[in-house]
N, C-alpha and C positions, 0 to 999 in steps of 0.2 A: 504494500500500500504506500502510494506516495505521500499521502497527507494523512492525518489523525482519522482514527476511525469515531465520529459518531453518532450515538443513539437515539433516536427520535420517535416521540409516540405520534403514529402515521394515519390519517382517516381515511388511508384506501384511496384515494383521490388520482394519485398520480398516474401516470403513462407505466412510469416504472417499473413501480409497485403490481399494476394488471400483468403487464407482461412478466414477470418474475411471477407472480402465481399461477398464471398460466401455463409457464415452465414447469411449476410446480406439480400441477395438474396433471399434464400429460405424463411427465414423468411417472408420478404416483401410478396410473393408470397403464403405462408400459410395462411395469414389473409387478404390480397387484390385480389378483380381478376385482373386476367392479364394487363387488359385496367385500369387498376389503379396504378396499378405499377409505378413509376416513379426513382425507383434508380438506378443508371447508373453504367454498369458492369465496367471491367475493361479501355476497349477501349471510352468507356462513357468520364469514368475519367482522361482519358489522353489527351483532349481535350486541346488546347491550350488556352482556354478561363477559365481553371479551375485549381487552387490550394488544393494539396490534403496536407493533414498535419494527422500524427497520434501522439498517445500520449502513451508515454512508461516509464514502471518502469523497471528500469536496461533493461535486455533481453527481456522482457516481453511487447507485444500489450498489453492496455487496451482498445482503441476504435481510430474512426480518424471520419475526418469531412473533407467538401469540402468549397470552397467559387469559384462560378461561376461568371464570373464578363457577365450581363447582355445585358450593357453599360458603357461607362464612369461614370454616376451617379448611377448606382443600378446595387448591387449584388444581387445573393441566394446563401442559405444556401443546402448543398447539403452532402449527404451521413454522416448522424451524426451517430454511431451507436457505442457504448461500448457493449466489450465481458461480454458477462453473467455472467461471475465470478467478475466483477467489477462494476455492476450497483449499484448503490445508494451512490460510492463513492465519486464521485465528477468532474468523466472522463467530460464527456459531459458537465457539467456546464465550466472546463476548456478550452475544446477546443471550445463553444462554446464564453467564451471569448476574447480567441486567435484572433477568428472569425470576433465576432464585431470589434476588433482593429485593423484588421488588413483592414476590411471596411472602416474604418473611416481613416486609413493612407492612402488609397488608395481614400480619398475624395469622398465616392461613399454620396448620399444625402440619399439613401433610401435600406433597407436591407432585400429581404423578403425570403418568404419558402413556400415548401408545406409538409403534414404531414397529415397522416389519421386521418380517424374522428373516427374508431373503439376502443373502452376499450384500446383496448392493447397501443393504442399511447397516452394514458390521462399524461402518466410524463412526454412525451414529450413537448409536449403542455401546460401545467404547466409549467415545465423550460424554452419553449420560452416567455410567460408570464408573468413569472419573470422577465425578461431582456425587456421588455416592447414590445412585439409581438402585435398585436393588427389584429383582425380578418379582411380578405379582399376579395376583388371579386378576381376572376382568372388573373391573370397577364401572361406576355409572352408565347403566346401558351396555355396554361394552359386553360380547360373547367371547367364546374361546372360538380361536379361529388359529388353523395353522398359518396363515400369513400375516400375523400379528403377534408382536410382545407385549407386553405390558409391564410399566416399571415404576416405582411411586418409592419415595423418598420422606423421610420426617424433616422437620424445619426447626 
């Protein structure tokens, strides 16, 4: 990254932002089937129950991330995804700790996610990992499905 990375809470609004979810999207959809899918389009993320936040160098998206508040005590983690030209830099480790702090100012007790089980999602899952994710049964809604994890963390 040539300038400072940063974080901004985002109303969806942008060109950027669509297409970066979009990306999102299809992707989701080239490695999951449909009934596995869980990332929520635009109207998804406009939900009043959810905080979108992207993270930028100067003009430039590198990725964004959601935080769904649950209940009063437990969020999820929702719509993580850096642009392809910036993976391994450090995007998502950031906004994922934007994420937890911004859990833990909101007093939630418990913080979870879901995230495929296929190859393609192993650095995901690594990075949640890192941050102390620890694997779980299905929570709100959520079935057991072979192409989903499920992972939830205390705060």
């Amino acid at each position: 990254m040539d300038m400072p990375l940063q974080i901004r809470l985002d109303d969806l609004s942008g060109p950027e932002v669509r297409a970066l979810l979009d990306e999102h999207l299809r992707s989701m959809h080239s490695i999951s089937p449909p009934e596995s899918v869980h990332a929520l389009d635009l109207g998804g993320l406009r939900a009043p129950e959810i905080s979108f936040w992207t993270a930028w160098s100067g003009a430039r998206l590198l990725g964004c991330g959601a935080l769904k508040e649950l209940d009063p005590r437990h969020g999820e983690v929702k719509s993580m995804r850096t642009a392809v030209a910036d993976r391994r830099s450090g995007v998502a480790r950031a906004l994922l700790t934007h994420i937890v702090a911004e859990a833990q100012r909101r007093q939630y007790a418990r913080l979870s996610l879901e995230t495929g089980s296929q190859s393609a999602f192993a650095a995901a899952r690594r990075l949640y990992e890192r941050f102390g994710f620890g694997y779980c049964p299905p929570f709100e809604g959520y079935v057991e499905d072979p192409n989903s994890v499920f992972m939830s963390r205390r705060l």
